[in-house]
CHARMM-style PDB file with segment names, atoms N, HN, CA, C and O in Angstrom:
ATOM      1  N   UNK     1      -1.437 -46.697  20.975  1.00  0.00      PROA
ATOM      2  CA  UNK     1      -1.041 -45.860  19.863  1.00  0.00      PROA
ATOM      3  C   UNK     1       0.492 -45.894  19.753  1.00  0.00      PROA
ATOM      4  O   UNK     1       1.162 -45.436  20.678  1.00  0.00      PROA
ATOM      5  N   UNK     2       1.071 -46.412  18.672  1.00  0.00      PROA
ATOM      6  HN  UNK     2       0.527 -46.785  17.920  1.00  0.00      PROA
ATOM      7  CA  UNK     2       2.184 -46.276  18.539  1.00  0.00      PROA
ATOM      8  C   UNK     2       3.161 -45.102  18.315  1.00  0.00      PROA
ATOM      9  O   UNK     2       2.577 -44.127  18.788  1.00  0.00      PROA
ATOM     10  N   UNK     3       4.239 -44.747  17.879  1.00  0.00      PROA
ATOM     11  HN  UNK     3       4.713 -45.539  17.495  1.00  0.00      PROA
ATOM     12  CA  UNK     3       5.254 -43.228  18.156  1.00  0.00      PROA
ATOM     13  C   UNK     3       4.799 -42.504  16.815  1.00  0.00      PROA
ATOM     14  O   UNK     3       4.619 -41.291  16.709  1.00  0.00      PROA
ATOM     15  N   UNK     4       4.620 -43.594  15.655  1.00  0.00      PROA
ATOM     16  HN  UNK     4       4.766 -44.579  15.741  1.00  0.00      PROA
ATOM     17  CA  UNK     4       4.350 -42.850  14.112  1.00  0.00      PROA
ATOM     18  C   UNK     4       3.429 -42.097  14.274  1.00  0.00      PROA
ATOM     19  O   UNK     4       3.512 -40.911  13.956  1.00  0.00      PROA
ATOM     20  N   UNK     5       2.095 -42.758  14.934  1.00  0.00      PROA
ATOM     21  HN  UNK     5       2.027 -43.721  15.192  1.00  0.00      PROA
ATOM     22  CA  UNK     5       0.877 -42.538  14.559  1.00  0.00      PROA
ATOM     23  C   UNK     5       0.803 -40.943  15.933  1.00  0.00      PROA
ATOM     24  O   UNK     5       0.088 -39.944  15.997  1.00  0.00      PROA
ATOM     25  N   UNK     6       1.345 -41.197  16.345  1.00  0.00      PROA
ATOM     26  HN  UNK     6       1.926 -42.009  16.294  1.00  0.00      PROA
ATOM     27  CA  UNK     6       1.339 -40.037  17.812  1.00  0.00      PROA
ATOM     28  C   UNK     6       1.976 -38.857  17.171  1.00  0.00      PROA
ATOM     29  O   UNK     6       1.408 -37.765  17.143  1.00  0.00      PROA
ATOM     30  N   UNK     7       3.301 -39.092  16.589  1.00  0.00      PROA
ATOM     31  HN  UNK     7       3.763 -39.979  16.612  1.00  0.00      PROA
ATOM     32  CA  UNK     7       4.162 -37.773  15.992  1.00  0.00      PROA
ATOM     33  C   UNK     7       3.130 -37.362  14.626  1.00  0.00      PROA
ATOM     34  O   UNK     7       2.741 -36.207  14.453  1.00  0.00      PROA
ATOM     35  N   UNK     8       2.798 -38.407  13.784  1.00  0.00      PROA
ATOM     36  HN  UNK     8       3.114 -39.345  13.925  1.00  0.00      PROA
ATOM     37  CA  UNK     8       1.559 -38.149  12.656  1.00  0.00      PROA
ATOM     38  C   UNK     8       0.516 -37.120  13.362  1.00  0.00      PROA
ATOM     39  O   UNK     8       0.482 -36.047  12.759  1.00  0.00      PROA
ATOM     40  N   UNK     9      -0.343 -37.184  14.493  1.00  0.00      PROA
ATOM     41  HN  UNK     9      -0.315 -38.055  14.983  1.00  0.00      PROA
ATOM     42  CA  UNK     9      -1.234 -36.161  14.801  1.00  0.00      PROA
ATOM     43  C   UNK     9      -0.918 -35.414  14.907  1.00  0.00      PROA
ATOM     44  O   UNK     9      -1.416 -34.559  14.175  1.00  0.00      PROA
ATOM     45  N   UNK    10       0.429 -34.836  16.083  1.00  0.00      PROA
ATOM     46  HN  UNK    10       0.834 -35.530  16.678  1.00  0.00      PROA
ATOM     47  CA  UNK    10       1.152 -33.864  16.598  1.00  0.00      PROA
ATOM     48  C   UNK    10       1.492 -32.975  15.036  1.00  0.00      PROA
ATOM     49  O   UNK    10       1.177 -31.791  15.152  1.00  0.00      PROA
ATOM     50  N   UNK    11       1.871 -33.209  14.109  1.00  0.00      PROA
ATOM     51  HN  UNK    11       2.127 -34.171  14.015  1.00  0.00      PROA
ATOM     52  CA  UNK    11       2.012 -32.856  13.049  1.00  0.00      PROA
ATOM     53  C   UNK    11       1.157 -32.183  12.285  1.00  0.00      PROA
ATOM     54  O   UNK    11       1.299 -31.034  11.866  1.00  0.00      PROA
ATOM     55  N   UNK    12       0.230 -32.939  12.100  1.00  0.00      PROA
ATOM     56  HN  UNK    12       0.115 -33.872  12.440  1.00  0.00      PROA
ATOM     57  CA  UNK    12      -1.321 -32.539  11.490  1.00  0.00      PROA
ATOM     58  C   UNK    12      -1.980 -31.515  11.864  1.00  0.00      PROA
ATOM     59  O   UNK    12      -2.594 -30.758  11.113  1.00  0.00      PROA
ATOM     60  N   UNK    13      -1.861 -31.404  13.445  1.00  0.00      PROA
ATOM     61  HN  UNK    13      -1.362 -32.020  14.056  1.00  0.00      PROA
ATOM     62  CA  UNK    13      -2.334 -30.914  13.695  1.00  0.00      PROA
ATOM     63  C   UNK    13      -1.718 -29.338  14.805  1.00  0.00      PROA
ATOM     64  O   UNK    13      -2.031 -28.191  14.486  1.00  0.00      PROA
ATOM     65  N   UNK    14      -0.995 -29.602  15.840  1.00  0.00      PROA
ATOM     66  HN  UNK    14      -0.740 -30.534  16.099  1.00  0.00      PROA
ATOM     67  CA  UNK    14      -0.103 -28.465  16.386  1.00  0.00      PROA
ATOM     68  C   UNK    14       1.025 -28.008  15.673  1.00  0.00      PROA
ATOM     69  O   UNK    14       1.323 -26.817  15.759  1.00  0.00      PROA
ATOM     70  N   UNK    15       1.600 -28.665  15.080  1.00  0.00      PROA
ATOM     71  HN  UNK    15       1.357 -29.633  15.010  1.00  0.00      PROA
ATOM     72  CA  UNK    15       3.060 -28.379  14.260  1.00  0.00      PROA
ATOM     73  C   UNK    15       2.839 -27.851  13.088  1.00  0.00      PROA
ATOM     74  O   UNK    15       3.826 -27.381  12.522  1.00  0.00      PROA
ATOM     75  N   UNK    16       1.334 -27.761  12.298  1.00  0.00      PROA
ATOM     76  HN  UNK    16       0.532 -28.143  12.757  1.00  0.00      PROA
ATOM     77  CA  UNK    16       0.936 -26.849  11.048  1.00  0.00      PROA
ATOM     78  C   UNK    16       0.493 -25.513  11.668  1.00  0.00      PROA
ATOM     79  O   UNK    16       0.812 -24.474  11.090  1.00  0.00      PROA
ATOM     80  N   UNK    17      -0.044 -25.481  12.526  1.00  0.00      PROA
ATOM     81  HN  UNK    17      -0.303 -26.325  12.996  1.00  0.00      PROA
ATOM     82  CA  UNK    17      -0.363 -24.239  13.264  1.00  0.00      PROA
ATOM     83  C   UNK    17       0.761 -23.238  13.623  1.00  0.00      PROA
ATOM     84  O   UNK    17       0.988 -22.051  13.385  1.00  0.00      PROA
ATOM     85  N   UNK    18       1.362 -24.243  14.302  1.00  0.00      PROA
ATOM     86  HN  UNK    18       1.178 -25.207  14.495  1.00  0.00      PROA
ATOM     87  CA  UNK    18       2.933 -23.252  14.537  1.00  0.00      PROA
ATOM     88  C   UNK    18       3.389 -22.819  13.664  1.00  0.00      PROA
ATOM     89  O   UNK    18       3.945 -21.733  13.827  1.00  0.00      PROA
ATOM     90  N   UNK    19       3.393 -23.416  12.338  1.00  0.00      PROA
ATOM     91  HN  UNK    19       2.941 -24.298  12.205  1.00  0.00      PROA
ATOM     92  CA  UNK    19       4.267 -23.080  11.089  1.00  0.00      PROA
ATOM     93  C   UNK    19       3.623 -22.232  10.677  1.00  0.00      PROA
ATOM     94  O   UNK    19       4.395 -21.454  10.117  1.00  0.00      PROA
ATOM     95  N   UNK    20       2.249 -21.753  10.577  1.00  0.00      PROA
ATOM     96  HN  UNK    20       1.622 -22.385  11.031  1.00  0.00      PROA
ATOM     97  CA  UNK    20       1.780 -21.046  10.183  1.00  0.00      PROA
ATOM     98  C   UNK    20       1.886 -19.697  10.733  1.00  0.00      PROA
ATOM     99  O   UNK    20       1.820 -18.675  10.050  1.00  0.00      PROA
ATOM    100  N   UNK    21       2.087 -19.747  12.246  1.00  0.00      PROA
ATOM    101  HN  UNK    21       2.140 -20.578  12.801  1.00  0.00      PROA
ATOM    102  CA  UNK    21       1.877 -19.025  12.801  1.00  0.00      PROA
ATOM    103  C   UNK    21       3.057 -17.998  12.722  1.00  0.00      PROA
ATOM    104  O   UNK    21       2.952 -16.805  13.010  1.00  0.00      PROA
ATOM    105  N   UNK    22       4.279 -18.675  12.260  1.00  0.00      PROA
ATOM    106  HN  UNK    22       4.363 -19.644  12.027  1.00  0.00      PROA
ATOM    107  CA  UNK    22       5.494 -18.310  11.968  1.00  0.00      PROA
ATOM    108  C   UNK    22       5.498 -17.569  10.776  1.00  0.00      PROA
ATOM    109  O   UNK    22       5.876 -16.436  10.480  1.00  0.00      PROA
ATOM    110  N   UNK    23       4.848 -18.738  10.013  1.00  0.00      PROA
ATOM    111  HN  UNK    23       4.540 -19.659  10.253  1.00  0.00      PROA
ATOM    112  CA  UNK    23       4.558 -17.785   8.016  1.00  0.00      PROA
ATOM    113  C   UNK    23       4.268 -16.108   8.014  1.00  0.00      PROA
ATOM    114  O   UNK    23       4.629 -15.093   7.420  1.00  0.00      PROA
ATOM    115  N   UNK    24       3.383 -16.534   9.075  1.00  0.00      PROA
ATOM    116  HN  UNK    24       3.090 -17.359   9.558  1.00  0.00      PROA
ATOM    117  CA  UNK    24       1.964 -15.192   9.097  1.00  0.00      PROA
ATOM    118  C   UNK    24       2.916 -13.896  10.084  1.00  0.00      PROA
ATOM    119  O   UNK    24       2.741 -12.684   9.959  1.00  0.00      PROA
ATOM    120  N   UNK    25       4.024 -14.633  11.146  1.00  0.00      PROA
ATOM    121  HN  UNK    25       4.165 -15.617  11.247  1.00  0.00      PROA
ATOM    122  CA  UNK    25       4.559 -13.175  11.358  1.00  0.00      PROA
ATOM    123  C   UNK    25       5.681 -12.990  10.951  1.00  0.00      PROA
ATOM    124  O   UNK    25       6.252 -12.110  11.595  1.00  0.00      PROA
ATOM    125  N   UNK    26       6.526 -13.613   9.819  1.00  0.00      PROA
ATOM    126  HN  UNK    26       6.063 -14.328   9.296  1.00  0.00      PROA
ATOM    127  CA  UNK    26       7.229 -13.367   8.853  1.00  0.00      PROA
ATOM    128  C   UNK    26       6.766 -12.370   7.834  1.00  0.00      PROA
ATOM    129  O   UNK    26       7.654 -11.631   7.410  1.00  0.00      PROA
ATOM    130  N   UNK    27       5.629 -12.205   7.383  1.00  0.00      PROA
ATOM    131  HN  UNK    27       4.908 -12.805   7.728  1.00  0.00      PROA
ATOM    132  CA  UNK    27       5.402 -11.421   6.196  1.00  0.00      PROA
ATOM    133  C   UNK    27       4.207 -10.515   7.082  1.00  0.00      PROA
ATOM    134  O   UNK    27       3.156 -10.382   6.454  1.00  0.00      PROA
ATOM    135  N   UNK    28       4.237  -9.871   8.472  1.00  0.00      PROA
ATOM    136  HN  UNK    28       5.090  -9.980   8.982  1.00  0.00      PROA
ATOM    137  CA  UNK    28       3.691  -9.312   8.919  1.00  0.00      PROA
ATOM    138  C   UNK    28       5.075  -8.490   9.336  1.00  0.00      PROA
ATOM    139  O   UNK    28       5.074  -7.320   8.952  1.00  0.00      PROA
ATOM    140  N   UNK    29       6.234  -8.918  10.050  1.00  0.00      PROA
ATOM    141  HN  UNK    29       6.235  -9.868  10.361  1.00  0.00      PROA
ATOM    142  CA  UNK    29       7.476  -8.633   9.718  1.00  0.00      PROA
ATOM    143  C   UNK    29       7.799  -7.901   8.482  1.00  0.00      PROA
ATOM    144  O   UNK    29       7.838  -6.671   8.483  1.00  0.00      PROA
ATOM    145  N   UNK    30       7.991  -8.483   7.607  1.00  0.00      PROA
ATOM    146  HN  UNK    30       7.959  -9.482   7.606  1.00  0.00      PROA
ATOM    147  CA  UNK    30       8.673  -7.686   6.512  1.00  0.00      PROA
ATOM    148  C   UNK    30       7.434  -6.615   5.758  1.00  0.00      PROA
ATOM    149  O   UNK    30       7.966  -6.025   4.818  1.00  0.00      PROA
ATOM    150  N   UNK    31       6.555  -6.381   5.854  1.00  0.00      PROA
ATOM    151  HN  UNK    31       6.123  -6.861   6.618  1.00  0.00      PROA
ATOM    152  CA  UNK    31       5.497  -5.593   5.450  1.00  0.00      PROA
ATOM    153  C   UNK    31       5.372  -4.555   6.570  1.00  0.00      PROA
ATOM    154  O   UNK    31       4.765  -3.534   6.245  1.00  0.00      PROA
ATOM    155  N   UNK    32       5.766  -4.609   7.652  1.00  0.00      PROA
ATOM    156  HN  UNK    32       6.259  -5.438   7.916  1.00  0.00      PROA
ATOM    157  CA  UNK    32       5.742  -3.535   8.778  1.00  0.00      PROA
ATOM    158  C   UNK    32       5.565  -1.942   8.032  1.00  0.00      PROA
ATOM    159  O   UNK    32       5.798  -1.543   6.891  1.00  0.00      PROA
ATOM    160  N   UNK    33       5.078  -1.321   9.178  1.00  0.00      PROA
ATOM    161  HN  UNK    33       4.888  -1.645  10.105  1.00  0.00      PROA
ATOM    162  CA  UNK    33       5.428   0.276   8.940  1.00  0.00      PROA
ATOM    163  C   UNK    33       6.925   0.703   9.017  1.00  0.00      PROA
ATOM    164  O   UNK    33       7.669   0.159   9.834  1.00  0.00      PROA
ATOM    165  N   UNK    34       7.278   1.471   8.348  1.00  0.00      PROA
ATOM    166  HN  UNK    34       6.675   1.912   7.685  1.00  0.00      PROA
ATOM    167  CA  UNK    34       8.624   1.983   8.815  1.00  0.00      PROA
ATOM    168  C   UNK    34       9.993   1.094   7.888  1.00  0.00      PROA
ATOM    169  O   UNK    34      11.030   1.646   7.520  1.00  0.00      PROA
ATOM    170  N   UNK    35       9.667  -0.279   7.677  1.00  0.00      PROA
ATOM    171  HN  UNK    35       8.825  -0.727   7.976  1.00  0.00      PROA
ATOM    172  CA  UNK    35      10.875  -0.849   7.117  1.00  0.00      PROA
ATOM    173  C   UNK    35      10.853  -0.247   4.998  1.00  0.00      PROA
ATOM    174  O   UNK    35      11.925  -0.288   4.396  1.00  0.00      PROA
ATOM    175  N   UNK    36      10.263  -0.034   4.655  1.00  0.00      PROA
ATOM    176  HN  UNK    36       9.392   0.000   5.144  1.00  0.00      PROA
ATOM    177  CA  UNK    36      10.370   0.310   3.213  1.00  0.00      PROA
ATOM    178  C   UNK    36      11.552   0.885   2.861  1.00  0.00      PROA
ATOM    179  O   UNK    36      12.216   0.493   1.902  1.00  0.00      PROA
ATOM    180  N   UNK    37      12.090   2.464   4.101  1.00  0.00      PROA
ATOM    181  HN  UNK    37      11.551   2.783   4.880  1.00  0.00      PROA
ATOM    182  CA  UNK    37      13.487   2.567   3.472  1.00  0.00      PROA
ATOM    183  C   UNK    37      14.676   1.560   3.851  1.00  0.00      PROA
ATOM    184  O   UNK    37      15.763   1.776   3.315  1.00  0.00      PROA
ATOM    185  N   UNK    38      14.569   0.586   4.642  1.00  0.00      PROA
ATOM    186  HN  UNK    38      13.686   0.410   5.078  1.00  0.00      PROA
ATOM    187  CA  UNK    38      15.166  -0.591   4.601  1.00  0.00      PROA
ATOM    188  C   UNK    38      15.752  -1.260   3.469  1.00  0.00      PROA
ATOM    189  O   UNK    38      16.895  -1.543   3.111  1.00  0.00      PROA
ATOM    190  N   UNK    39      14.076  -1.487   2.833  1.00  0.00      PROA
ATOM    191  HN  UNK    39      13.148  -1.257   3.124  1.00  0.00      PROA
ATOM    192  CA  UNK    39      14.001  -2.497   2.021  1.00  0.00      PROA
ATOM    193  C   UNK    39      14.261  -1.942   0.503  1.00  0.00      PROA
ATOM    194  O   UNK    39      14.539  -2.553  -0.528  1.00  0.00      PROA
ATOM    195  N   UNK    40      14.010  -0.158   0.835  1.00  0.00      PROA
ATOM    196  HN  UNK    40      13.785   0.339   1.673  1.00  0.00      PROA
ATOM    197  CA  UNK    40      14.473   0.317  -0.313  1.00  0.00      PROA
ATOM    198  C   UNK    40      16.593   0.683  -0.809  1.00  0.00      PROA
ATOM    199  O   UNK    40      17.298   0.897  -1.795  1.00  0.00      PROA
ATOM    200  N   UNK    41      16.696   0.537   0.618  1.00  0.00      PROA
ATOM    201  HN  UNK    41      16.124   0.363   1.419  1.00  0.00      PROA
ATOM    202  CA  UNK    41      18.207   0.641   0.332  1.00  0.00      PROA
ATOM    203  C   UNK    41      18.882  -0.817  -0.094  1.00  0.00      PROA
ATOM    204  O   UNK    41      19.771  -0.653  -0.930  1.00  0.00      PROA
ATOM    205  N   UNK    42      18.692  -2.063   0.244  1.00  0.00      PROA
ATOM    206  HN  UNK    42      17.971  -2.195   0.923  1.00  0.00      PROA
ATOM    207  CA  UNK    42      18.889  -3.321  -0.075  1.00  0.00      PROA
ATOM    208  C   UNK    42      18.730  -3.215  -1.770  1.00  0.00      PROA
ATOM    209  O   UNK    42      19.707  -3.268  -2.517  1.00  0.00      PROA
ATOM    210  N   UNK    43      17.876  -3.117  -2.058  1.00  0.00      PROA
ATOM    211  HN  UNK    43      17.082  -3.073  -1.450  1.00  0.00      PROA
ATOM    212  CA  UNK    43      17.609  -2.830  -3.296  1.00  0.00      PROA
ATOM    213  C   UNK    43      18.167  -2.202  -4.300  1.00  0.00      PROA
ATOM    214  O   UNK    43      18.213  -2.435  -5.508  1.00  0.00      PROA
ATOM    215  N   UNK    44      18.686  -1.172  -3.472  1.00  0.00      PROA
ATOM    216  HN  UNK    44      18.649  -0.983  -2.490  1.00  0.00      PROA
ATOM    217  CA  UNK    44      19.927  -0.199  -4.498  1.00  0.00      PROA
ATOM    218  C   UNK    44      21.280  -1.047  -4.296  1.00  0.00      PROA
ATOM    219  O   UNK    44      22.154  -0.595  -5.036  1.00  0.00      PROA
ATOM    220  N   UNK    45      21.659  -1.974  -3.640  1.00  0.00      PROA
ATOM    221  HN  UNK    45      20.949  -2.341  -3.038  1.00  0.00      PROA
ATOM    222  CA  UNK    45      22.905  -2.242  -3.502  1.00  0.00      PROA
ATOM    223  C   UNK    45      24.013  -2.599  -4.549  1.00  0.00      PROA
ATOM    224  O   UNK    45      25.221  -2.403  -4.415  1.00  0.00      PROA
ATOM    225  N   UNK    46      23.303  -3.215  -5.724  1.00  0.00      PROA
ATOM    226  HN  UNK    46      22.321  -3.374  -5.832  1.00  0.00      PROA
ATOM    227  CA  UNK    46      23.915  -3.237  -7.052  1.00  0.00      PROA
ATOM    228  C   UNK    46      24.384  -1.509  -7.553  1.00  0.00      PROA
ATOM    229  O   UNK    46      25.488  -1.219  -8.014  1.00  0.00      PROA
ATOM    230  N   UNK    47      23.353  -0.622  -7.342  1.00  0.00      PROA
ATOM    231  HN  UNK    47      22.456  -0.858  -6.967  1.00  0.00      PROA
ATOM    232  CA  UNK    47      23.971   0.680  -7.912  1.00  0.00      PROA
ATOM    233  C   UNK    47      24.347   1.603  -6.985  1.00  0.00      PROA
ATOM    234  O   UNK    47      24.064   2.782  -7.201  1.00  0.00      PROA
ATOM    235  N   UNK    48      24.894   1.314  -6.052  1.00  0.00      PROA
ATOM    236  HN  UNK    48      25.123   0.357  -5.876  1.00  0.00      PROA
ATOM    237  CA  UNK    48      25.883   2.056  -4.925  1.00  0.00      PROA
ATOM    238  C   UNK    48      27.033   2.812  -5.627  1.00  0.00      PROA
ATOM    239  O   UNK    48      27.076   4.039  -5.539  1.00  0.00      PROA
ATOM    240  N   UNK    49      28.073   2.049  -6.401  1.00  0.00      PROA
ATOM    241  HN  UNK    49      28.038   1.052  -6.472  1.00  0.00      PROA
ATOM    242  CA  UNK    49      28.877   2.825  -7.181  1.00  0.00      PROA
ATOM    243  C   UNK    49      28.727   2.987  -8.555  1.00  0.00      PROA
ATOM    244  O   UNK    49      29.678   3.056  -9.334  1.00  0.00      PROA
ATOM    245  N   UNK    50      27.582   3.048  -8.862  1.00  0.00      PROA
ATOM    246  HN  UNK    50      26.809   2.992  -8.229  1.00  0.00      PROA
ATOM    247  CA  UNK    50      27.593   3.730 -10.721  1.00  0.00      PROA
ATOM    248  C   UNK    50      28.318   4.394 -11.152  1.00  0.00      PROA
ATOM    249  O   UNK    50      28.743   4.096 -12.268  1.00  0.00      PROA
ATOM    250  N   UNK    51      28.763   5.483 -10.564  1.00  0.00      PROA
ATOM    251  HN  UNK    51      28.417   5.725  -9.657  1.00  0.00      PROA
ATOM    252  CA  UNK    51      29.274   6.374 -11.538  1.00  0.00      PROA
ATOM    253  C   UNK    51      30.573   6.391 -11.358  1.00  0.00      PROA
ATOM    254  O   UNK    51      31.239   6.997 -12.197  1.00  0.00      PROA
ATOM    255  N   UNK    52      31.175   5.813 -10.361  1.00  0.00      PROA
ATOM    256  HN  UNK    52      30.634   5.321  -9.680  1.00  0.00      PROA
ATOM    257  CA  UNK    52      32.424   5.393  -9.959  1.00  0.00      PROA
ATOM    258  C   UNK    52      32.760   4.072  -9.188  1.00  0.00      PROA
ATOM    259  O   UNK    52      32.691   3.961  -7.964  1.00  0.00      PROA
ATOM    260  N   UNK    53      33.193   2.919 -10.208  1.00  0.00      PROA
ATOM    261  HN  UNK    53      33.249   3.009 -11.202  1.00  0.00      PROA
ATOM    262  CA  UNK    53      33.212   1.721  -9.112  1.00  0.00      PROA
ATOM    263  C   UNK    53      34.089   1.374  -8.329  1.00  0.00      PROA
ATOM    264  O   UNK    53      35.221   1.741  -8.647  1.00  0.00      PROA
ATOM    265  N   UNK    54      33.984   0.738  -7.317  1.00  0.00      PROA
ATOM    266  HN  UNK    54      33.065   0.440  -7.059  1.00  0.00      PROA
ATOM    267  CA  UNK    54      34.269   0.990  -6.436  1.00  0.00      PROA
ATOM    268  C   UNK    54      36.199  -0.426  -6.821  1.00  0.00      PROA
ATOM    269  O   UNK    54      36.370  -1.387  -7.572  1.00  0.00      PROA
ATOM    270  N   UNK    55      37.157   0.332  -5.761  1.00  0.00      PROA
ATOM    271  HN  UNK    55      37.018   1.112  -5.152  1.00  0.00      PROA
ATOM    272  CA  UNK    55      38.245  -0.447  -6.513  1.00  0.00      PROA
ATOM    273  C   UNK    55      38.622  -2.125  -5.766  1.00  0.00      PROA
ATOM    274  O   UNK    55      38.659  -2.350  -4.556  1.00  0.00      PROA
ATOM    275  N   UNK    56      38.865  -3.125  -6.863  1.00  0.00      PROA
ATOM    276  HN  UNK    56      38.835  -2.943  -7.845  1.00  0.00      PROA
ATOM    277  CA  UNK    56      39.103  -3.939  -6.350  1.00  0.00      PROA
ATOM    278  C   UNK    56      40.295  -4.121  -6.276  1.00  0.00      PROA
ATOM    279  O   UNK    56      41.041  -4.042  -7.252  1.00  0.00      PROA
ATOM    280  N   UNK    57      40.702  -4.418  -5.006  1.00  0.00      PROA
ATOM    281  HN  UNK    57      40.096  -4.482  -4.213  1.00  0.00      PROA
ATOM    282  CA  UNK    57      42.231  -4.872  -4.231  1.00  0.00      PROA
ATOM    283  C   UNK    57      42.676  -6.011  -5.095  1.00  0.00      PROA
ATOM    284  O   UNK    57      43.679  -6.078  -5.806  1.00  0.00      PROA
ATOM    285  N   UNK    58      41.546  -7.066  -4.853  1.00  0.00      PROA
ATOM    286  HN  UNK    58      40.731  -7.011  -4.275  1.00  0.00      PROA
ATOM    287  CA  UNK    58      42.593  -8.465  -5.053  1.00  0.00      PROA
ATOM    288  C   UNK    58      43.073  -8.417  -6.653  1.00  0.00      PROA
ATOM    289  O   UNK    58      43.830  -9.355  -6.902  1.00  0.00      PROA
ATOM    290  N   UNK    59      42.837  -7.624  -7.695  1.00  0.00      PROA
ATOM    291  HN  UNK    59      42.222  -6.861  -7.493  1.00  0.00      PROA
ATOM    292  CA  UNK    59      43.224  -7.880  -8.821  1.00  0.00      PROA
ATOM    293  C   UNK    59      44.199  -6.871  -9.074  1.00  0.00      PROA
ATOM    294  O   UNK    59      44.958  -6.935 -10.041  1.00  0.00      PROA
ATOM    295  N   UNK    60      44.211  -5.840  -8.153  1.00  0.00      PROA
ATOM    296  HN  UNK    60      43.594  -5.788  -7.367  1.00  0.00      PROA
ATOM    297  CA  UNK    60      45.202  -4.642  -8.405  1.00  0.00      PROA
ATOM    298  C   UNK    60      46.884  -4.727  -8.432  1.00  0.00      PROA
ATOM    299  O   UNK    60      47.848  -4.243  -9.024  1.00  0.00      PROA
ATOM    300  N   UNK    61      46.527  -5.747  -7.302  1.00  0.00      PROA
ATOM    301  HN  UNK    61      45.744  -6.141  -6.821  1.00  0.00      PROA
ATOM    302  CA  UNK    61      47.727  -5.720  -6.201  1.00  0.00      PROA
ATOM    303  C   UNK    61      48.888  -7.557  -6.729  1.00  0.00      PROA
ATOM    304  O   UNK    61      49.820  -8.173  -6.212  1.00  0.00      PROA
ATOM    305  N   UNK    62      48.066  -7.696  -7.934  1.00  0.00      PROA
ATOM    306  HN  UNK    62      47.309  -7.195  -8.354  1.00  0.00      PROA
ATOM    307  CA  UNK    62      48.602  -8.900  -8.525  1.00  0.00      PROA
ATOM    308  C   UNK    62      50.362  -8.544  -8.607  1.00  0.00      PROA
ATOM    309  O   UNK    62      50.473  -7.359  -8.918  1.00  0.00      PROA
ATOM    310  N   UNK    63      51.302  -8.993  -8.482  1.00  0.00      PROA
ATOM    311  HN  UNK    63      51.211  -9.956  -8.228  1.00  0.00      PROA
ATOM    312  CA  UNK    63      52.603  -9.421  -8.638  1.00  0.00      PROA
ATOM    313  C   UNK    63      52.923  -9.597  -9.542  1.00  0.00      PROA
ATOM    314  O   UNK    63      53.582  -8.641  -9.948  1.00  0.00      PROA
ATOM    315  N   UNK    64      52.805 -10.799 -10.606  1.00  0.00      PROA
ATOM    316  HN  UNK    64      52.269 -11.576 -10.276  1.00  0.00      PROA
ATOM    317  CA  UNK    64      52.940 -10.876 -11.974  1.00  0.00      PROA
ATOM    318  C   UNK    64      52.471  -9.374 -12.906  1.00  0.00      PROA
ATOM    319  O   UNK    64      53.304  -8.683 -13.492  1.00  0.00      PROA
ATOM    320  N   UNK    65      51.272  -9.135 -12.885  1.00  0.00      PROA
ATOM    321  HN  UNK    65      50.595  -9.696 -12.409  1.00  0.00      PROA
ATOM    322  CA  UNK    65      50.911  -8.063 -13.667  1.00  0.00      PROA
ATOM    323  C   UNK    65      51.904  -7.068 -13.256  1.00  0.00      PROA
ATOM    324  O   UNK    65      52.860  -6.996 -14.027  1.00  0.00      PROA
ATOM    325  N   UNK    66      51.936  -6.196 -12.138  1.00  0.00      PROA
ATOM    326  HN  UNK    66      51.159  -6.254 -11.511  1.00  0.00      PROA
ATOM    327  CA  UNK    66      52.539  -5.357 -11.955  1.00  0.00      PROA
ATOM    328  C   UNK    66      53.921  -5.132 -12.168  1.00  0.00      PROA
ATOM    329  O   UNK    66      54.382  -3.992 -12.111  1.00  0.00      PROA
ATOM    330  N   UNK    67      55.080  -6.778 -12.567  1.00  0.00      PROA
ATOM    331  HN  UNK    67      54.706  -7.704 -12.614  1.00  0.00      PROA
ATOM    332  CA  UNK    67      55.991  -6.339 -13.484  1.00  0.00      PROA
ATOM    333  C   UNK    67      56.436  -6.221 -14.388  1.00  0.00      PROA
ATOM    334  O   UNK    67      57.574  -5.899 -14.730  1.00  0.00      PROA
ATOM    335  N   UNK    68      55.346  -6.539 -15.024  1.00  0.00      PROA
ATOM    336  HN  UNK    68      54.422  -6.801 -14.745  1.00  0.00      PROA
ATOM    337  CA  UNK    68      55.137  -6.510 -16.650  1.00  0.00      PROA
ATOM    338  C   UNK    68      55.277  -4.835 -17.487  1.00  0.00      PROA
ATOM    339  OT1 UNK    68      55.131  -4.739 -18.706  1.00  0.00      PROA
TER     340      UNK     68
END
């Protein structure tokens, strides 16, 4: 049996399993008990400062503008 045909089974057959096995506790992972307010704060991260945004430095602190 040559290396193709050897890494070809190994593939087919143990190395889909593993991957799977990985898939399956990835989204057994993120579906857990307990992570939702996690996943619910990630989620808000765009509206953290609504009602006041938050200030950006690098455009404030420009040189040119500021002696104008």
């Amino acid at each position: 049996m040559d290396l193709y045909s050897l890494l070809r089974e190994f593939a087919d057959s143990w190395a889909l399993l593993a991957l799977f096995v990985v898939f399956i506790t990835v989204v057994v992972w993120a579906f857990r008990p307990g992570s939702r307010r996690v996943h619910d704060e990630i989620a808000n991260i765009p509206f953290r400062h609504e009602d006041k945004p938050a200030r950006d430095a690098g455009f404030a602190a420009r040189p040119q503008e500021a002696s104008k």
